[in-house]
C-alpha positions in Angstrom: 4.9 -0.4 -23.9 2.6 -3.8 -24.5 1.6 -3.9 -21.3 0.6 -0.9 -21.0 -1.6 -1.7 -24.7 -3.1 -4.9 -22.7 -4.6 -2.7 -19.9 -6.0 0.1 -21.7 -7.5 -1.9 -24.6 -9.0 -5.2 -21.7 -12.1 -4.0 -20.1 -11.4 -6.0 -16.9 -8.1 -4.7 -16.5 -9.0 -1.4 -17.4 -11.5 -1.4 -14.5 -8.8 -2.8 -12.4 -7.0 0.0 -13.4 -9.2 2.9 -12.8 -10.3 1.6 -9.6 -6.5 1.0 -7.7 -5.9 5.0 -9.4 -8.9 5.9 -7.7 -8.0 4.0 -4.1 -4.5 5.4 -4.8 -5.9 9.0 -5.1 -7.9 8.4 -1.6 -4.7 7.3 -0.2 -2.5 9.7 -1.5 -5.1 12.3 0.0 -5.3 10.8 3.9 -2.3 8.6 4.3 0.2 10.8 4.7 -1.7 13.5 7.0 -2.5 10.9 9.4 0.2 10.6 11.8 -0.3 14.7 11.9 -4.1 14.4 12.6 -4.1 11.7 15.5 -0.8 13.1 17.5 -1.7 16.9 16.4 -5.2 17.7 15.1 -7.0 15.0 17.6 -4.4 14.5 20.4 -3.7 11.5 20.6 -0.1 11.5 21.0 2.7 9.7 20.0 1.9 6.2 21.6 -1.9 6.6 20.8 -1.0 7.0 17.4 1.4 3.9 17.5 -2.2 2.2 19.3 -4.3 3.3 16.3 -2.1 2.0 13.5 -2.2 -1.6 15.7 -5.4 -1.6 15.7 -5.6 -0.2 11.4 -3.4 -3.0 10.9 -4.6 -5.3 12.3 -8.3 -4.7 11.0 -7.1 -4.1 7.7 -5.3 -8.2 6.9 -8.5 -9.4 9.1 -10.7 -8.0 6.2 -8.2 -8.6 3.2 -7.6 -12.0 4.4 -11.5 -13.1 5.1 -12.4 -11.1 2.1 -9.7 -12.9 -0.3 -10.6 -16.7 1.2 -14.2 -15.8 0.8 -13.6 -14.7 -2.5 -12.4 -17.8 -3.5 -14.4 -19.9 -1.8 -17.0 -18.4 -3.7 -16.0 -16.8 -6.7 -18.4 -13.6 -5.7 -15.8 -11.5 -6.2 -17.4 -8.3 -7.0 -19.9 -8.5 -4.1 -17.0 -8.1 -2.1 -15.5 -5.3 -3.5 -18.8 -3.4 -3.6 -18.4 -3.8 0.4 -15.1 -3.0 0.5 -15.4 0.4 -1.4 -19.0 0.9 0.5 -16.6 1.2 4.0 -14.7 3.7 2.6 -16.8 5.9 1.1 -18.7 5.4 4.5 -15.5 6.4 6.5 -15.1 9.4 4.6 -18.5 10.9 5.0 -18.6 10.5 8.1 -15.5 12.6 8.9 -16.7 15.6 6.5 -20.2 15.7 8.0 -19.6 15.0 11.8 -15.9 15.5 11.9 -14.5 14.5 16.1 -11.5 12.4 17.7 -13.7 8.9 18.1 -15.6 9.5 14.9 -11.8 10.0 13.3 -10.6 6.7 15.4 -14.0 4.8 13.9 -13.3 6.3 10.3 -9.3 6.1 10.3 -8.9 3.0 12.5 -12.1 0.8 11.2 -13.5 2.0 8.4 -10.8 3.1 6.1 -8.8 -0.3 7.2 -11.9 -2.7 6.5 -11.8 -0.9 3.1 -8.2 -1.8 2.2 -9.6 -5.3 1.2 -10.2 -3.9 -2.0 -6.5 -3.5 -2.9 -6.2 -7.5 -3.4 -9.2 -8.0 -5.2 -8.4 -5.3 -7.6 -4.9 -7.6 -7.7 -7.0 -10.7 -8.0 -9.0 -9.3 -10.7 -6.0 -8.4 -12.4 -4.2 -11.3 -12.0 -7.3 -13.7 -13.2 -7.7 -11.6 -16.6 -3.7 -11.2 -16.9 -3.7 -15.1 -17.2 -5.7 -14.8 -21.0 -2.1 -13.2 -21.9 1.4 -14.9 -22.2 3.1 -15.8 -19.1 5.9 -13.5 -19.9 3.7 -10.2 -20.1 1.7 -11.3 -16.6 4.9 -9.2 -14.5 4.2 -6.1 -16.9 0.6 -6.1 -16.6 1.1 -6.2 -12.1 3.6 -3.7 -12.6 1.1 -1.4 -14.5 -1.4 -1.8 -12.1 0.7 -1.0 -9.2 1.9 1.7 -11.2 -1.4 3.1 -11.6 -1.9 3.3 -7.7 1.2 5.3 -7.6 0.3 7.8 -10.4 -2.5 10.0 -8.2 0.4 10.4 -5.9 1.9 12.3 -8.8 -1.1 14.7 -9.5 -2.7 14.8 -6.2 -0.1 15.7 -3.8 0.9 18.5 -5.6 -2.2 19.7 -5.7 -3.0 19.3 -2.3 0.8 21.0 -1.9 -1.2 24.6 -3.5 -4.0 24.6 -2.0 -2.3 24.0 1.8 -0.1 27.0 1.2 -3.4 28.9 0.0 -4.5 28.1 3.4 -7.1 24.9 2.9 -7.5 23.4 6.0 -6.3 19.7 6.6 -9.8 18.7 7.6 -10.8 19.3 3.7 -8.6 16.2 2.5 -11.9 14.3 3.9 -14.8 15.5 1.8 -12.5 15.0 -1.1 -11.8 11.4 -0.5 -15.8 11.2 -0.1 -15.5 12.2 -4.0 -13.2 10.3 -4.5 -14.5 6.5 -3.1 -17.8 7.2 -4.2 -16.5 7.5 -7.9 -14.9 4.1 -7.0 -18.2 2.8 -5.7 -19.4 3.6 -9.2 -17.0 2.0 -11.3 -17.6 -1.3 -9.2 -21.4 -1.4 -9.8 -21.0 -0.2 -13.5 -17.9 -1.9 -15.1 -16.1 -4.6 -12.6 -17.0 -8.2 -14.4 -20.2 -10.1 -13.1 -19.6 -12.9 -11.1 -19.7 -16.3 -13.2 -19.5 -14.4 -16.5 -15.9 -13.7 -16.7 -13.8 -14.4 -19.8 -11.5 -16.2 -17.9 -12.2 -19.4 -15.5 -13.3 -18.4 -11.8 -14.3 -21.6 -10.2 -14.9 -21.4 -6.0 -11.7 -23.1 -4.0 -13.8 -25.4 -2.3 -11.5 -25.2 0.5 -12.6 -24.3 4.1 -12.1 -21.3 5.9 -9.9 -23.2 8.3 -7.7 -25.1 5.6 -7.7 -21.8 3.8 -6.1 -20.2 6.6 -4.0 -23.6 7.4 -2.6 -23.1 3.6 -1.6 -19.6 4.4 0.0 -20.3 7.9 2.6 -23.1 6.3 5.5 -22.0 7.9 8.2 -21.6 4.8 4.7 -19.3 3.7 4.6 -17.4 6.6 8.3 -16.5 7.7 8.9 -15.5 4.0 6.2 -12.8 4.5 7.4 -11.7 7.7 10.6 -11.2 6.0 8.4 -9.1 3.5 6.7 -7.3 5.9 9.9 -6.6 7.4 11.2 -4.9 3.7 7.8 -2.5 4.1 7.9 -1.2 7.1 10.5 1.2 6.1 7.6 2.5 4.0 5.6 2.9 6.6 7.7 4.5 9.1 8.3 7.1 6.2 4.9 7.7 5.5 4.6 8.0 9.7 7.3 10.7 9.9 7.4 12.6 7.3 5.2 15.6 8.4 6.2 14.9 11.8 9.7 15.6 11.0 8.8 18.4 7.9 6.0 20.4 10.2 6.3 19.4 13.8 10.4 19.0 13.8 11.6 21.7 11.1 8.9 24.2 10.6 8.6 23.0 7.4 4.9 23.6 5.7 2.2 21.2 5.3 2.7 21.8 1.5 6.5 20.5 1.5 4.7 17.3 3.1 3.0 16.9 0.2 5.4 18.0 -2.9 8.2 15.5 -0.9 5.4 12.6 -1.3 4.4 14.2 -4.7 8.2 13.7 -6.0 8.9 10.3 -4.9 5.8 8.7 -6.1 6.2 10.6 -9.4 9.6 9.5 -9.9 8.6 5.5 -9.1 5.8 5.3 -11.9 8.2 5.6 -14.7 10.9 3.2 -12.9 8.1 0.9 -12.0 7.0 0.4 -15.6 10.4 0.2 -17.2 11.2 -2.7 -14.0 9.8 -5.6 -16.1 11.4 -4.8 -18.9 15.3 -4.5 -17.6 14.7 -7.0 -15.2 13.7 -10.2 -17.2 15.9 -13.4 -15.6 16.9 -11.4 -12.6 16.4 -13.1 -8.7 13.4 -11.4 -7.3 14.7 -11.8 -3.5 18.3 -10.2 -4.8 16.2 -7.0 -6.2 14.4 -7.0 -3.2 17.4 -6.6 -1.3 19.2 -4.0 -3.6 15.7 -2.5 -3.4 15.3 -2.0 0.4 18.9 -1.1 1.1 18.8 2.0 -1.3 14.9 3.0 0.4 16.7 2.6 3.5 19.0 4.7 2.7 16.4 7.2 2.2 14.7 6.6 5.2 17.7 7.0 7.6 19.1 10.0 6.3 15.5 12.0 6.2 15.2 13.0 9.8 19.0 14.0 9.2 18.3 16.3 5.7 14.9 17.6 6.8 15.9 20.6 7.4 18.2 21.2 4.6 17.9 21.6 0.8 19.6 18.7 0.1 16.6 16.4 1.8 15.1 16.9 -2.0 17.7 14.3 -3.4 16.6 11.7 -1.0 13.2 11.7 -3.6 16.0 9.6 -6.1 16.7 6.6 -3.6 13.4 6.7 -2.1 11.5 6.1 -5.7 14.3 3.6 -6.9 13.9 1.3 -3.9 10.4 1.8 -3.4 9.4 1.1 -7.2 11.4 -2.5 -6.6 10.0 -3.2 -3.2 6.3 -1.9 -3.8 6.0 -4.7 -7.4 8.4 -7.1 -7.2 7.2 -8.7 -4.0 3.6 -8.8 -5.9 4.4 -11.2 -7.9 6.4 -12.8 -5.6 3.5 -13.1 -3.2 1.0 -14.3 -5.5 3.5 -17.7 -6.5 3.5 -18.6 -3.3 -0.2 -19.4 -4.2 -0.6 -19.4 -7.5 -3.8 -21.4 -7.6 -6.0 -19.4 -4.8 -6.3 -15.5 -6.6 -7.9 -14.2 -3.6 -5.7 -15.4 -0.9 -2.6 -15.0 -2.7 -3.1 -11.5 -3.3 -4.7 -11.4 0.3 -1.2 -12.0 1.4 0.1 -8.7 0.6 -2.1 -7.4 3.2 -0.8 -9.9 5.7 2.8 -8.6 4.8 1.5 -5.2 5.1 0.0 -6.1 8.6 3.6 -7.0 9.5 5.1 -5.0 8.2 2.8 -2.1 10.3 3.2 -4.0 13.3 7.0 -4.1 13.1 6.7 0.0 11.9 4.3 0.4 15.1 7.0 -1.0 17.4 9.8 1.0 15.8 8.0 3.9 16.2 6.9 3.3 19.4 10.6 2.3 20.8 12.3 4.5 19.3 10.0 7.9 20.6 10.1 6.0 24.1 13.9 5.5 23.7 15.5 9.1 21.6 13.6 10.7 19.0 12.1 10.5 15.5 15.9 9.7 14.4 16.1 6.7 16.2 12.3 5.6 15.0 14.0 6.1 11.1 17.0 4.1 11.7 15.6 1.1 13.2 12.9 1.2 10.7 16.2 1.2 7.9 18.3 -1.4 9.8 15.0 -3.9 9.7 13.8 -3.3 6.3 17.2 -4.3 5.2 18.2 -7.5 7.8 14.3 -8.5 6.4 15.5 -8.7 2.5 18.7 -10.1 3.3 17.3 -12.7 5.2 14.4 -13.0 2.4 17.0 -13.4 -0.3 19.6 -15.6 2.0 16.5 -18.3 2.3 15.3 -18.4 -1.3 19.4 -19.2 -2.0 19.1 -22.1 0.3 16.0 -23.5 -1.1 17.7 -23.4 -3.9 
């Protein structure tokens, strides 16, 4: 595939590309054990855990969002990842060394979070070098890079499937990710492209923080990634209950947590990078939507199936909606502000923070109200009313 060519053989996006597989290897390694070690490991229960993914949240678009205005208010862009990746690697060491609930709430709930800025200037980066190649391989190259963040969640959960049912504690996923940022830390200060002596054009927004942030809060901006955010939190919620429902619920093993991860992100790499290519000319919001109904699917049924066999073919709606909704709202995002690299790709975060917030309330409504069942079907029912209503407005504006 050429876009796959243009990555491997551009040193920018090459570095782009090792440092989102290396984030998506950290993520791979915490994110999904992290509902487990706050309500289990820690004890924080249900509602503190719906309290510490606030706060995450809300911590993680205040950083991607100052980080992605400053970024372009400067063009210093790989100071700020140095930071960004500094925070995590800091995170991590400090739960394998001194290892405690409010060192895990400081690591999991601040540090990690502050840390996700890096995710949009790894898109920004991309998105800046993808704009020396023909408009119509820009989608492929995103969709590569995304790709890329998915792919650890091929090789990593599996292996962190083994060594679980060899008996590894959970506590080891943390000296690991230490490994793991600080080889991203590395990359940064070796390869990522020295600020005002890029290839491509980088000049600073000269925008104010304020009108940055005025820019971003337009209202047909900011209802469209509300909608968004809406799409995602279905992703979320999954993430959120899936060892909940496989250990806690069904006496399922820590290692089926992680091979049921494993498959689905396995299967979206491949449907991710063949997305550009079948779906040239096609409405974005009307993918979206066919996107989130068939994740939805997933997510509403798994607290139904996890206990059965048949929960493994959930892995075939879950990658085909997620590889839609996880790229083709990049692209979409980044339109919306096409001229400001940083902030555009600062939005995802922002749709990620609403889309957590919206997970958060889910969750914590529907333990309050039934059970885990009721937390996956609101989170379903949303993700779908947000794409509808996504794809009903962009028909108007039309």
């Amino acid at each position: 595939m050429r876009s796959i060519q243009i990555v491997l053989k551009d040193p920018a996006l090459r570095t782009a590309g090792v440092v989102i597989a290396l984030h998506g290897a950290v993520v791979s390694s915490f994110g999904p054990y992290f509902s487990t070690l706050a309500v289990k490991t820690y004890g924080f229960g249900d509602i503190g855990f719906a309290v510490l993914l606030t706060l995450a949240s809300v911590l993680s678009v205040t950083a991607s969002v100052g980080a992605g205005i400053r970024a372009d208010q400067t063009a210093n862009r790989r100071q700020i990842a140095m930071l960004s990746v500094t925070c995590l690697v800091t995170g991590m060491a400090l739960m394998t060394v001194v290892p405690g609930p409010l060192v895990f709430v400081l690591a999991g709930a601040v540090l990690v979070p502050l840390s996700s800025s890096v995710f949009g200037q790894v898109f920004a980066l991309a998105r800046l070098a993808a704009t020396r190649y023909a408009e119509a391989e820009r989608d492929g190259i995103m969709a590569v890079i995304r790709a890329l963040f998915a792919l650890p969640f091929v090789v990593v959960l599996p292996l962190w499937s083994l060594a679980f049912s060899q008996g590894m504690p959970l506590a080891a996923i943390f000296p690991v990710g230490m490994l793991l940022s600080g080889g991203m830390l590395a990359v940064v200060a070796r390869y990522w492209p020295v600020d005002g002596a890029t290839a491509w054009q980088d000049r600073p927004s000269g925008l104010s923080f304020r009108a940055a942030l005025a820019e971003m809060a337009h209202p047909a901006l900011a209802v469209r990634v509300l909608a968004l955010g809406a799409v995602t939190a279905a992703g979320t919620i999954y993430i959120a209950l899936i060892s909940l429902l496989m250990v806690a619920e069904v006496g399922r093993g820590t290692a089926d947590v992680a091979l049921y991860v494993g498959l689905v992100a396995g299967l979206e790499v491949p449907f991710m990078l063949i997305l550009p290519s079948i779906s040239k000319g096609w409405n974005r919001t009307a993918m979206i939507f066919a996107g989130a109904s068939l994740y939805a699917v997933h997510v509403a049924l798994l607290p139904v199936l996890a206990a059965s066999a048949w929960v493994w073919a959930l892995v075939l709606p879950a990658a085909i909606g997620g590889a839609v909704t996880l790229t083709v709202p990049i692209a979409y995002l980044q339109d919306l502000l096409a001229d400001r690299p940083g902030a555009g790709s600062s939005l995802m975060a922002v749709q990620r923070l609403a889309g957590d917030v919206i997970a958060a309330l889910c969750f914590g409504a529907g333990t309050l109200v039934a059970g885990y069942g009721t937390v996956a079907a609101l989170g379903a029912a949303v993700s779908v009313i947000g794409a509808g209503w996504l794809w009903a407005a962009d028909q108007r504006r039309g």
